[in-house]
N, C-alpha and C positions, 0 to 999 in steps of 0.2 A: 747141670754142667755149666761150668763159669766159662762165658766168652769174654775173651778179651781185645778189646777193639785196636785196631792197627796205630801202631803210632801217629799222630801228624807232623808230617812236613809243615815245617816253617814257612814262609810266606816269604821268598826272595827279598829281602832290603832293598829301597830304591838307591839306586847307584848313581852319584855322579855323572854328570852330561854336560859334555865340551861342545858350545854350541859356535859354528863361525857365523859375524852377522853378515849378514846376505843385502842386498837392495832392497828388501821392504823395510830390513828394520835399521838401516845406517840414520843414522841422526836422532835416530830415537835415544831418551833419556833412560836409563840403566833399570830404573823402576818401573818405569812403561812397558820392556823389553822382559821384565821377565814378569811382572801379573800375566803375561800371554803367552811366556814358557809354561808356568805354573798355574796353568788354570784353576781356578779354584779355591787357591791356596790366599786368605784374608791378605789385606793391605798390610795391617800391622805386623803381620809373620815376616815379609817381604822388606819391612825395614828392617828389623831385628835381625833376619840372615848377613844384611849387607852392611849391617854396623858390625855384627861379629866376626866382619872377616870371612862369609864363608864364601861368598863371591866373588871373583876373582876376576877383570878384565886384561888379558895378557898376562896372565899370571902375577900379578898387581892389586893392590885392595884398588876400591872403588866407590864410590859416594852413591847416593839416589842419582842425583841431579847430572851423571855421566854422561857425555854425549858421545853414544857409540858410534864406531867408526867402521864401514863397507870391511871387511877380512878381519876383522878382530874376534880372539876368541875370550868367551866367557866360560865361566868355569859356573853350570847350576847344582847348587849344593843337591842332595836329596833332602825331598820335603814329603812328610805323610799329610795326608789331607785328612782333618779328625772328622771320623761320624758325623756327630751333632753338628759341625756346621752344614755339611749336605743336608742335614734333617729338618734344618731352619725353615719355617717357612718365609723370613721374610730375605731369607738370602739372594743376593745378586751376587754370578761373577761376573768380575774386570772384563771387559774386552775389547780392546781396539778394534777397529775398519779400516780399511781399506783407505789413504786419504787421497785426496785427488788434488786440494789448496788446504794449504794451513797460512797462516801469518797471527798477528796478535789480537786482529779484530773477532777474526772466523775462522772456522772448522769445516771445509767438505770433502766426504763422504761418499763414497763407491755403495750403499746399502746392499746387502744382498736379499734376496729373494726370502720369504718365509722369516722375517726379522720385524717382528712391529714396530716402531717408532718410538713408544714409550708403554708401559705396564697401565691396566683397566681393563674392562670389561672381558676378563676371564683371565687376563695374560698380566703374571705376576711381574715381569719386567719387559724393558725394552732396548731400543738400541741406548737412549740417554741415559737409565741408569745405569748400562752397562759400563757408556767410556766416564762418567764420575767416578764409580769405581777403579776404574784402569788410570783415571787421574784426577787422586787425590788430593792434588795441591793448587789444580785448577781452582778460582775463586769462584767462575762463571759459566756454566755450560747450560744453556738453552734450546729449544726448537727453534726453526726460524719459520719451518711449514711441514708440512708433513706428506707422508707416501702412503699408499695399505703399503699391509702388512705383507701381498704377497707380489707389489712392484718392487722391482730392483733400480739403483742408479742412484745418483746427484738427491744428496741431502745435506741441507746447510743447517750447520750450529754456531750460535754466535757467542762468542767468547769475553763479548763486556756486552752491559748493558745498553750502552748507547748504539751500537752496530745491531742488535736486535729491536730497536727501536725502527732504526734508520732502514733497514731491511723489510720488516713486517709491512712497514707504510708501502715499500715498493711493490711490495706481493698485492697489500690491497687496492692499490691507486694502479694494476696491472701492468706495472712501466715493467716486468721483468718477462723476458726470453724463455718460456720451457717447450721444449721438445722431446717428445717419445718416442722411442721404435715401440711399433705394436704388429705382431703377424695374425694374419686373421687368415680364416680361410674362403677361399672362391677369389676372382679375378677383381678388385675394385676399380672402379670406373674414371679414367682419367678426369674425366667433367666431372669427378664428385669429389668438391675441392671446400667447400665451407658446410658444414652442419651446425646450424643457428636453429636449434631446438631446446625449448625451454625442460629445464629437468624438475621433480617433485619429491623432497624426501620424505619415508613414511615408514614406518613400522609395520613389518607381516605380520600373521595370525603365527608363524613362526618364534616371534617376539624379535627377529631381525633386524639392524636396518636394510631398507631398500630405496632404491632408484627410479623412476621410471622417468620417460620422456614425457612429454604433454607438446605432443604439434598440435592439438584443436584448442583454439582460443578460447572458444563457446563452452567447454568442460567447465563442471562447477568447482574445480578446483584450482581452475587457470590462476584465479589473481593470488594462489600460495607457491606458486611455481619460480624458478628464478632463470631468468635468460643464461644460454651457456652457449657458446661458442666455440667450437674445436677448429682448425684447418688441417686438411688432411693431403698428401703428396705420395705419390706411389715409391717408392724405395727399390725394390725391385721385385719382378714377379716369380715367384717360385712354384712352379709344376701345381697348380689348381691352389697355391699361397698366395699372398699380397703378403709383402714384409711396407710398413705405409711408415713415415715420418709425419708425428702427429704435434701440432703447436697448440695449446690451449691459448684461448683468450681471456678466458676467467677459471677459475677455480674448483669448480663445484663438486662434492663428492661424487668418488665415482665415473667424473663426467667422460672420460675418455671411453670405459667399460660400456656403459650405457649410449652413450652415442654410435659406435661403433656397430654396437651388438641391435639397435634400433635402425641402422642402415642397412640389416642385414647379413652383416661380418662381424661375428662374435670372435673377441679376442682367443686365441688358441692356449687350451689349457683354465681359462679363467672359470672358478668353480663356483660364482653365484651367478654369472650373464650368458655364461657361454653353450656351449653342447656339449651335456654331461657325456653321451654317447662318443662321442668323436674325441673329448678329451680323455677317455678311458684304454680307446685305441690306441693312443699316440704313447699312452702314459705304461701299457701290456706289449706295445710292439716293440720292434728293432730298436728305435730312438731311446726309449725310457723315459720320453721328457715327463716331465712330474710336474711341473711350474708355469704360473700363468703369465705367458709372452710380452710383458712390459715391462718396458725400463727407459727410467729417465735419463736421455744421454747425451742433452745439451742445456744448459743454465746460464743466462746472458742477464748480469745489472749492475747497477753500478756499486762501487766499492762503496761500504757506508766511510771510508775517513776521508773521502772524495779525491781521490786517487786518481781517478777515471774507472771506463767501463772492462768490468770481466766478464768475459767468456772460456767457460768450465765445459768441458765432455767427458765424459766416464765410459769406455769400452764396453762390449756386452758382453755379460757373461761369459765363460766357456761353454757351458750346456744352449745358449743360445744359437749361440756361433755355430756350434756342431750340429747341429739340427738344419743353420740354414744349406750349411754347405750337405746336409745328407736329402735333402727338396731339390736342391740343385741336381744332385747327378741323381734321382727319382727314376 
């Protein structure tokens, strides 16, 4: 007996989308605005739509170089996104952040949580090949320092050479301002205000990197160790929480994670220093939270084209937020 298989339905065509621009994306340049409509969708398609007219700002042709304006609306063509580019391995898409300062020196950055910093050691991209992508006619886009992968907050790119220059020397000569919220759990100790423990990086049997402290001078490992410095200030107390404001002195990987977690109060959620147990609860219970409790949320130094001194702060996430206010009423 001959079956005959059911017809297929066609695949709905993607339909034109009238988008009004809202306050993230007012001032954004037309190209910019839409690699982050169109996710996905190559740089080059994205010129080629807006030479041919199919983009439309106020019902208007429109250039790349557009500077969108708060209630304007665009008109985004329908675009298919071909197979073989998703197949690509070396593909990156476009993607803006959050920005917190732009000007023509620098670039920062709201990061989000779970976004590495740049592509290696397993992770095929990161946040900087993401915004070259999203801007393609930038000449210069840099790190100026870096977050993990699963801190949130203030990250600077510097957009000429010389402002990366001038900046990197700040970070290393320690002339610059960072401060973290970090929530730990159990009550921190108003007297326990400097941690000036030396930290040791090392490789697991895991093939990891790791952390550890080193307070005993006498260890044979002391003179590989490098002096790290946190200051720590209670923020507010949340029902058996500490939400702490934490200032680094230096830099060291890690060093907040491991300081914290070596006093005692492991950062909440953090999946290499903290309590696996207790991070599993939070992440199965009422809250959902999934993400490890740090974020960068003040950056103080001075302008590299000597302007004077900035000072940047970046909000804490939503899911932070919510969390402290559901400790609160506990």
């Amino acid at each position: 007996m001959k079956v005959e298989s059911a017809p297929q339905t066609p695949a709905p065509a993607p339909a034109v989308r009238r988008v009004t621009v809202d306050e993230n994306s007012a001032g954004q340049r037309l190209d910019n605005f839409l690699l982050r409509e169109l996710k996905g969708v190559p740089k080059t398609h994205i010129y080629r739509v807006i030479r041919a007219g199919e983009v439309r700002v106020n019902k208007g042709r429109a250039h790349a170089d557009t500077r969108l304006e708060l209630g304007d609306e665009v008109r985004v063509p329908p675009v298919r996104l071909p197979e073989r580019v998703l197949e690509r391995p070396d593909y990156v898409p476009a993607r803006e952040f959050p920005v917190v300062f732009e000007d023509d020196h620098l670039l920062a950055i709201n990061k989000p949580a779970g976004v590495a910093v740049h592509g290696g050691s397993g992770v095929s991209f990161g946040v900087i090949e993401q915004l070259r992508q999203a801007r393609p006619l930038a000449k210069f886009l840099e790190l100026v320092h870096r977050l993990d992968k699963e801190t949130s907050g203030l990250l600077l790119v510097a957009k000429k050479r010389s402002a990366l220059v001038a900046l990197q020397e700040q970070f290393r000569e320690r002339e610059t301002g960072k401060t973290y919220a970090a929530l730990v759990a159990g009550d921190w100790a108003d007297n326990k205000k400097v941690i000036d423990v030396p930290l040791l990086k090392f490789i697991g049997s895991d093939g990891e990197r790791w952390v550890r402290a080193l307070p005993n001078p006498n260890d044979p490992s002391a003179d590989q160790a490098k002096r790290s410095i946190s200051l720590v200030k209670v923020a507010q107390r949340l029902n058996g929480y500490s939400l702490l404001d934490v200032t680094i002195k230096t830099g060291r990987t890690h060093q907040i994670r491991v300081h914290l977690a070596y006093a005692g109060h492991a950062i909440v959620g953090d999946p290499k220093y903290g309590d696996f147990e207790a991070n599993r609860a939070l992440a199965r219970g009422p809250h959902r939270f999934e993400r490890m409790f740090l974020h960068a949320k003040r950056l103080r130094f001075a302008h590299p084209a000597g302007t004077g001194e900035l000072e940047l702060s970046a909000p804490l996430p939503p899911e932070c937020e919510q969390l402290i206010l559901a400790l609160k009423h506990k």
